[in-house]
C-alpha positions, 0 to 999 in steps of 0.5 A: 542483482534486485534491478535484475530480478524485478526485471525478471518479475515484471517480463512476462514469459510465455510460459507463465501467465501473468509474471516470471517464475523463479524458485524460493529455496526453504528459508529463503525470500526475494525482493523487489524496490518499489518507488513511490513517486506519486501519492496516493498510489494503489499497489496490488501484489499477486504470487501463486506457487507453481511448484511446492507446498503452501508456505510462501507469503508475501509482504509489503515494508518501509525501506526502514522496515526493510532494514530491520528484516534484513537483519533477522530484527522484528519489524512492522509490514505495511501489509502482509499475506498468510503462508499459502499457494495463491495469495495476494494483498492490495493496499492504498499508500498515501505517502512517498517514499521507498517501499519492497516488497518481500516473497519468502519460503517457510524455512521448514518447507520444500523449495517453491517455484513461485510466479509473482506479479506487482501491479501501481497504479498512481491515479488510483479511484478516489473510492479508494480514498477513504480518509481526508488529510489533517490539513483538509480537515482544519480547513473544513472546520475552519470554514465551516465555523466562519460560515457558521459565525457568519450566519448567527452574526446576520441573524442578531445583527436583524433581530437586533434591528427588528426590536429597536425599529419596533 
């Protein structure tokens, strides 16, 4: 039933700019698997709530995550978007894996028609790339206390050279 509904997600019909319309009964959520085989990739995720009020919102989990949504338990969203009509999130994953995103209805809400769209891009632009990895980071500070050495063992070996000839 998922494999069909991110079809549904990702075919755009002619009626519904952008993504595929589906309704979200009160308390009720959707998801959609996302494989992350390239890392970094961009994910950017858009919903707009064709019919109903502002009490949809949108959530980006771990598989593990996921798991513990799925049975009522408290979890940690790689990110998450407040209850509204329009909203959307963006978010850099650097690490491979299974991630889903998760649409759902305020329990107390009337039901929702709601239009969502998933954007990945796996070559996203290196501004988005903000930090460097730890095994990046060692290399540079390694390299540099080499060059660093270097320069200060040249400059004692020349002065050393400059008294004793002197």
């Amino acid at each position: 039933m998922n494999a069909l509904f991110l079809l549904l997600v990702l075919a755009a019909p002619p009626e519904t700019p952008g993504g595929q319309a589906f309704m979200l009964s009160p308390g009720e959520y959707r998801w959609v698997n996302l494989n992350v085989s390239h890392a970094p990739a961009d994910v950017e995720i858009r919903y707009e709530v064709l019919q109903g009020g502002p009490t949809v919102h949108t959530e980006l989990l771990s598989a593990e995550e996921f798991r513990r949504f799925n049975h009522g338990k408290r979890n940690e969203a790689l990110a998450a978007t407040k209850d509204s009509k329009l909203g959307g999130l963006h978010k850099l994953i650097l690490a491979k894996g299974q991630y889903r995103v998760v649409i759902a209805n305020d329990s107390a809400a009337q039901p929702a028609t709601v239009s969502l769209n998933l954007r990945v891009d796996s070559t996203p632009r290196a501004a988005g790339i903000t930090e460097l990895s730890p095994e990046r980071r060692l290399t540079i500070i390694l390299i540099s206390g080499l060059f660093f050495l270097a320069t200060v063992s040249l400059a004692g070996w020349k002065l050393l050279r400059a008294i004793t000839a002197g």
